[in-house]
C-alpha positions in Angstrom: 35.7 -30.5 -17.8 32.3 -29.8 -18.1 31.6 -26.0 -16.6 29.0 -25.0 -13.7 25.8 -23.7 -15.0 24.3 -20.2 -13.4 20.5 -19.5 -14.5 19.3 -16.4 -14.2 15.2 -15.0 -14.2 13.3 -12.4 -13.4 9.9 -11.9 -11.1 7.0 -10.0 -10.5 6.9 -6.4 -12.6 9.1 -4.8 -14.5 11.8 -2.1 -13.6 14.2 0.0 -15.7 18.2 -1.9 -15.3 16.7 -5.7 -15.4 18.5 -5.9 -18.4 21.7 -4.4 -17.4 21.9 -6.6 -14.1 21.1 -9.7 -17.3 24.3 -8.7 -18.9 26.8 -7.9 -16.6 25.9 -11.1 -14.7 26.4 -13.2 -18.4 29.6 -11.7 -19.1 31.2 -12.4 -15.4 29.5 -15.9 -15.6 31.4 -16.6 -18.9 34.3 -14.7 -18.5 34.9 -16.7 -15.2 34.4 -20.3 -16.9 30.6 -20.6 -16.4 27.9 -21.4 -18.7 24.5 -18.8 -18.2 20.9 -20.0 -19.0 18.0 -17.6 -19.4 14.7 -18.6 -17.6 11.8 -16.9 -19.3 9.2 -15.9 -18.1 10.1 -16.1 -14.1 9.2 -18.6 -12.1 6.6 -19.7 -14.5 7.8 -22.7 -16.5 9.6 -23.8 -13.0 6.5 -24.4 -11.2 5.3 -26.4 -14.1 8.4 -28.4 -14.2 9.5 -27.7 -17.8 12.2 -26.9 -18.8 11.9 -25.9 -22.6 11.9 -22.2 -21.6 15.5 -21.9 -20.7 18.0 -20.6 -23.8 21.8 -20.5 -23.3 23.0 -16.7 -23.2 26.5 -15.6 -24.8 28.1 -12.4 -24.4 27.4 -11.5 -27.8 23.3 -11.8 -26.6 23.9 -9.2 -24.0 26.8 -6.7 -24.8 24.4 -4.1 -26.0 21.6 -4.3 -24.2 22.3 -2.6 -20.8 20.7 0.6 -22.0 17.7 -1.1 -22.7 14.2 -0.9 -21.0 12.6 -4.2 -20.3 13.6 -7.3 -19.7 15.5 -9.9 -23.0 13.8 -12.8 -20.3 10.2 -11.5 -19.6 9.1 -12.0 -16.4 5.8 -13.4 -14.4 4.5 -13.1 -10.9 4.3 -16.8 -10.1 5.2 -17.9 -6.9 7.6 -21.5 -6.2 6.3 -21.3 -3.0 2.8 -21.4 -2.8 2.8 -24.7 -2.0 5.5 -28.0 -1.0 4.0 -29.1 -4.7 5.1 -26.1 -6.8 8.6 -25.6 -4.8 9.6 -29.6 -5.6 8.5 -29.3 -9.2 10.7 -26.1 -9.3 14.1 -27.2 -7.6 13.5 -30.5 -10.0 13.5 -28.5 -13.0 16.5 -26.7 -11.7 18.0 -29.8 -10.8 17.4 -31.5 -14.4 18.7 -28.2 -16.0 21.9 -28.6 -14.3 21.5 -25.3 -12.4 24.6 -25.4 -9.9 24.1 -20.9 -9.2 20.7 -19.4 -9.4 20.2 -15.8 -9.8 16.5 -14.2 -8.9 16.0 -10.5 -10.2 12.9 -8.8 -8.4 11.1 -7.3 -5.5 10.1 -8.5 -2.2 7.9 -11.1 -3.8 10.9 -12.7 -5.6 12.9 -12.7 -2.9 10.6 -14.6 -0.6 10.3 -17.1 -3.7 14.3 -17.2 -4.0 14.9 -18.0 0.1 12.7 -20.6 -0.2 14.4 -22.3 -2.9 17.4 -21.6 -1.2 16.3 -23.1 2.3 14.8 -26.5 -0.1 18.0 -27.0 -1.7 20.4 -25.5 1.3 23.3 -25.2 -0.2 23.2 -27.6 -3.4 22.0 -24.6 -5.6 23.5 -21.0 -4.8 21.3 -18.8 -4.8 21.6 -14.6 -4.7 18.6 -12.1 -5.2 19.4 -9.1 -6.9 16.6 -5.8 -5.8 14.4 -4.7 -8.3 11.2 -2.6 -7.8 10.2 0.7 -9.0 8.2 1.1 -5.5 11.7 1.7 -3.5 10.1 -0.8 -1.2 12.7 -3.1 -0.2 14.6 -2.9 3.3 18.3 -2.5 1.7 21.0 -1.4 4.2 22.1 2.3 4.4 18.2 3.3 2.1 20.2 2.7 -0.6 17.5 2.9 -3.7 16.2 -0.1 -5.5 17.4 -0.6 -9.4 15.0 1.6 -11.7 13.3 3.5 -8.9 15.4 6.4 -9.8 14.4 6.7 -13.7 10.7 5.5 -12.5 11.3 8.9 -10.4 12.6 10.5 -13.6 10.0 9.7 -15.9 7.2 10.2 -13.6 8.1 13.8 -12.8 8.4 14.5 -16.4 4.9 13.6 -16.5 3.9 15.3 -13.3 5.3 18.6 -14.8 3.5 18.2 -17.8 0.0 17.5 -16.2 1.0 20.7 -14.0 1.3 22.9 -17.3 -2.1 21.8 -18.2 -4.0 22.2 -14.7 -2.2 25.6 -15.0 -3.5 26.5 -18.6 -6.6 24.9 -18.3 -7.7 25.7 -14.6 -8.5 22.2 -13.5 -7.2 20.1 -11.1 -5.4 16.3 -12.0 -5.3 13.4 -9.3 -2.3 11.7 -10.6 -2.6 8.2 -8.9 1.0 6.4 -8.8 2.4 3.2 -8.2 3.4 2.0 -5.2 1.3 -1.2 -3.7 2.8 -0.4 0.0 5.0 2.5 0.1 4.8 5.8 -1.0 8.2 6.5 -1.8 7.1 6.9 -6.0 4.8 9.2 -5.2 6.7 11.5 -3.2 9.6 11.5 -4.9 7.4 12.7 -8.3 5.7 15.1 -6.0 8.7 16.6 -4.3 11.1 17.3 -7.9 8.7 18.4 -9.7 6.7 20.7 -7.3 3.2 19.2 -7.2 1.0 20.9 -5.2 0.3 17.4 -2.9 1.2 14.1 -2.4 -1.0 11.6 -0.5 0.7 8.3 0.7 -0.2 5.5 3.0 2.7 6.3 5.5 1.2 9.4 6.1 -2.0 7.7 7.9 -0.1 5.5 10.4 -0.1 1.5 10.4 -4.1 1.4 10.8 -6.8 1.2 7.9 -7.1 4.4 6.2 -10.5 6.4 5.9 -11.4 7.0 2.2 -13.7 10.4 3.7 -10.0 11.7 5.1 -8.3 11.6 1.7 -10.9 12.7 0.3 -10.9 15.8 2.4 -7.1 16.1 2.1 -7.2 17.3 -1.4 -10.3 19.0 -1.1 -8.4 21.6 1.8 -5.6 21.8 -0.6 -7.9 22.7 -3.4 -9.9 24.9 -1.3 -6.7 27.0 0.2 -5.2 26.9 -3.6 -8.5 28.5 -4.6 -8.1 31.5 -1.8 -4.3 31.7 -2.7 -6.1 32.9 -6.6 -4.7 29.6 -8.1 -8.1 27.0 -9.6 -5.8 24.6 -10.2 -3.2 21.9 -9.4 -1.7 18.2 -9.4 -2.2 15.6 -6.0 -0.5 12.7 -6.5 -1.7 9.6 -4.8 -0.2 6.5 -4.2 -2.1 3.4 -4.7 -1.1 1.9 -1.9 -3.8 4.2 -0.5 -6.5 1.2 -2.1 -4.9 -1.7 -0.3 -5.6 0.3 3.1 -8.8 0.7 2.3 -11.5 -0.7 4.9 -13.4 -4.2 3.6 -16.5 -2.0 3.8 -15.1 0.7 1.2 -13.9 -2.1 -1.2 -16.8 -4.4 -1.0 -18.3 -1.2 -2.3 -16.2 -0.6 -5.2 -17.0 -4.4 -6.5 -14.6 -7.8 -6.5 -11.2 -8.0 -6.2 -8.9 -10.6 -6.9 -5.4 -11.6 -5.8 -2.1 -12.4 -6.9 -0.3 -15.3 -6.7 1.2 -13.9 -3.4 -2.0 -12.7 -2.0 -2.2 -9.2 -3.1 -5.3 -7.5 -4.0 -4.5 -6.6 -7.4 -4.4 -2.9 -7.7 -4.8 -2.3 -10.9 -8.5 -3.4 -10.5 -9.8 -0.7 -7.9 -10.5 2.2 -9.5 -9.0 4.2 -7.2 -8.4 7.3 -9.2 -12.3 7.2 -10.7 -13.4 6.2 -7.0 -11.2 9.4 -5.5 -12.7 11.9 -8.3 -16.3 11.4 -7.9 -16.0 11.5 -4.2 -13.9 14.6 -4.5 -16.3 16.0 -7.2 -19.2 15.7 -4.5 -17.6 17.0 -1.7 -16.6 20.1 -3.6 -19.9 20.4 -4.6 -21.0 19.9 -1.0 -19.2 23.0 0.1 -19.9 25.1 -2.8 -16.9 25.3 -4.3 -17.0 24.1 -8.5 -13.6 22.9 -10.3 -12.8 20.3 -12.5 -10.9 17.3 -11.6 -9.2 14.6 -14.1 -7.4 11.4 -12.8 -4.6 9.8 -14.5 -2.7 7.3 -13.7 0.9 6.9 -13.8 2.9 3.7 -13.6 2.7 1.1 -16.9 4.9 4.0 -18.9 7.1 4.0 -15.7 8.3 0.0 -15.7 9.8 -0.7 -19.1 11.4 2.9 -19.8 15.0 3.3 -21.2 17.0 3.2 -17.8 18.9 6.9 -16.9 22.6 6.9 -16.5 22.3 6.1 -12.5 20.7 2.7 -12.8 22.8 1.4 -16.2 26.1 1.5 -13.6 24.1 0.7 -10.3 23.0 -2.6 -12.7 26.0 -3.7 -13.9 27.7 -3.4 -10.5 24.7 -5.2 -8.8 24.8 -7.9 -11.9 28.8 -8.4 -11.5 28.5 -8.7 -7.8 25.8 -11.4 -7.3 27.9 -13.3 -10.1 31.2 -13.0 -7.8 28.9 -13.4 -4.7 27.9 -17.1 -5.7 31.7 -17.8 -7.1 32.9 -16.6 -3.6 30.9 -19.5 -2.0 27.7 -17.6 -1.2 24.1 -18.3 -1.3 21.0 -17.1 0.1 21.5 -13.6 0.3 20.4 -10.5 -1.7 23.2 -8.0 -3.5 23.1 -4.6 -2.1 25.4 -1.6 -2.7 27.1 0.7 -0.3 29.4 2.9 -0.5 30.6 2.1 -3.8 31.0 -1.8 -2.3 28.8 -5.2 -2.8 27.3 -5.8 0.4 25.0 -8.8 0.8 22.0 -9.4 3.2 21.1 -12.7 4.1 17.6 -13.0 3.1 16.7 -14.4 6.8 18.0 -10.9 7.8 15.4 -9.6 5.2 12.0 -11.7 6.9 9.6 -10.3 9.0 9.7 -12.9 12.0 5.9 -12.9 12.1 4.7 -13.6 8.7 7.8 -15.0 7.0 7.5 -12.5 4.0 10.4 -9.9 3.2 9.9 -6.4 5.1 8.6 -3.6 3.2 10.4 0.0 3.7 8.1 2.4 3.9 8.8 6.1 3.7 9.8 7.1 7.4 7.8 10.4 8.0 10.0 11.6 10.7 12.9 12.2 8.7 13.9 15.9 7.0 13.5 14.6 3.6 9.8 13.9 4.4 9.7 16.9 6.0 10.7 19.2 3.0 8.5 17.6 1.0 5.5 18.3 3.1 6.8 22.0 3.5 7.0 22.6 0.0 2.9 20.9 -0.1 -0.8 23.4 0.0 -2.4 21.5 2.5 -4.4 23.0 5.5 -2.2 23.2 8.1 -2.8 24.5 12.0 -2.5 28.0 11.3 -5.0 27.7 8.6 -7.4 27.3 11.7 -6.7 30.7 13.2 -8.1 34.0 12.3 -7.7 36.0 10.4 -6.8 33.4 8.0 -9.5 30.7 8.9 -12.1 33.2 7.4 -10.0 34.3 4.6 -10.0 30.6 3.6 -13.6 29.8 4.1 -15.2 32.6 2.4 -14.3 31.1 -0.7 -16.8 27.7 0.2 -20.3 28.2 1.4 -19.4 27.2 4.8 -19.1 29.5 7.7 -15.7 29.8 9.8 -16.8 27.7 12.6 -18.3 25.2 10.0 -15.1 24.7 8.3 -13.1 24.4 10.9 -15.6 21.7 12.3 -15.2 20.0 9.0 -11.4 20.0 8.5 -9.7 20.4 11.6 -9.3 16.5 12.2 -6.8 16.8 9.0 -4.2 18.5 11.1 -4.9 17.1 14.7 
């Protein structure tokens, strides 16, 4: 009897524990009588409706490589569903490869791509998502993290600590700008473990475009109320997300942008770090304060690092799950973890009703683990704005009391 074939691929960037989920999925597939291709590179050779990129896996292909950073199958950013054109071509290539299970690794992105296939084939191919995204973006049930967010967390703060050493020895001040293309969860959670003296994400602003002059401002009060503390330097870490809030005027000013194949301005083009410094460097200069400021991103050394202890079990429970999942009759959900069981989420359940795409989670503000984290920042805060402190803390600009205040008070309205 010839056995059921499960294919398995991985979209948009990568995350530490891609290849854990690869392996424990191959050796339940085999183990329980299926046969397991690998699609490289995504969605990519799908849409083009080849299907030369697929190679069979065996266990002896994946025993060892749950440790590993990366991904054994590559991945891409295409999208099935940009069009009825791409989505056919890519359920026909399934089809020809005698895909009967289909299992997406990725972020919100993927997912979207995966329901669609799902709804196309309804019910002819299974088909499970498994969360991946360094971001923590991605609306699973009881804010359980997404795979590889936690070492991203790790490896950043290692980094974070290190720039902190030098700001400290060096008396300068780093603008540390960290992925995170909607929510700010990265950045926070580097800020918060390691102690930085800032974090700036998009949450922080509310749902409406954010104002480049009050970001700006935000790190120059921390570096001003660092300054009358007797400390020149320390660490803000930004999230990028901050760029993709940015009014059309402030980015038509920074120069052209283009998009991904699901519509995002691609962030790795705005200069956001290089854009923040400058405009930093001249409102410091505007106030007469002088201090040295040095961006430096954080993120590429993030996606493809060797996956800490936490995400090599999370993996191979999420990989083993979304195999049983689609052997258990399932489709069109996404495998989630809580409480130690395999919970999954129909990816309708996962849709924002008015644009079709997969929620984002964004870091809720109201909650006690934002607000120890904002504790624990040097920002200007209210009290900052009543004597005898206002003055303390303006003396060392070349603004008067009442200027200051006039200048900064918005930050804390």
């Amino acid at each position: 009897m010839e056995r059921e074939t499960l294919a398995i691929l991985v979209g948009g960037g990568p995350a530490p524990g891609i290849n854990g989920v690869i392996a424990s999925a191959t050796i339940e597939a085999i183990n329980s009588g299926l046969r397991v291709l690998g699609l490289r590179d995504g969605y990519k050779w799908l849409v083009a409706g080849e299907t030369s990129h697929a190679t069979e896996l065996e266990i002896e292909d994946v025993s060892r490589i749950h440790f590993t950073g990366g991904s054994i199958l590559r991945t891409s950013r295409t999208n099935p569903a940009k069009n009825d054109g791409d989505l056919d071509r890519a359920v026909r290539a399934l089809t020809l490869l005698g895909v009967r299970y289909l299992m997406c690794i990725g972020g919100d992105d993927t997912t979207y791509g995966a329901a669609k296939i799902a709804e196309r084939t309804r019910g002819r191919i299974g088909v499970v998502t498994v969360p991946k995204t360094i971001d923590n973006d991605l609306p699973l049930p009881e804010n359980a993290p997404t795979f590889g967010f936690e070492t991203a967390r790790a490896v950043g703060t290692s980094i974070v600590e290190s720039l902190m050493e030098d700001a400290r020895t060096t008396d300068r001040w780093y603008l540390a700008i960290s992925m995170g293309r909607k929510s700010g969860a990265l950045a926070l959670g580097m800020c918060k473990a390691a102690g930085a003296t800032l974090a700036v994400i998009p949450e922080e602003f509310g749902g409406q475009k954010i104002d480049l002059d009050r970001v700006v401002d935000t790190i120059v009060g921390s570096i001003v109320k660092r300054k009358a503390a007797g400390h020149d330097d320390g660490v803000a870490v930004v999230a990028e997300g901050i760029a993709e809030r940015l009014d059309e005027e402030t980015l038509s000013g920074i120069g052209q942008t283009s998009r991904d194949a699901y519509g995002h301005v691609r962030l790795a083009e705005i200069p956001i770090g290089a854009l923040l410094r400058e405009r930093v460097r001249v409102a410091l200069e505007g106030i007469g304060v002088s201090t040295t400021v040095v961006t430096k991103d954080i993120g590429y050394e993030l996606r493809c690092a060797k996956p800490v202890p936490f995400d090599v079990e999370y993996t191979r429970t999420l990989g083993y799950g979304a195999v049983r999942y689609l052997l258990g009759g399932g489709s069109g959900a996404l495998i989630a973890i809580t409480g130690g069981r395999v919970t999954p989420v129909r990816l309708e359940d996962l849709q924002d009703p008015a644009t079709g795409r997969v929620r984002v989670r964004m870091v809720d503000v109201t909650t006690e683990s934002y607000e120890v984290a904002r504790s624990y920042m040097i920002r200007l805060e209210p009290e900052d704005f009543e004597e005898p402190r206002l003055a303390r803390i303006a003396a060392y600009t070349s603004l008067t009391a009442e200027a200051f205040r006039d200048r900064f008070q918005r930050l804390v309205g």
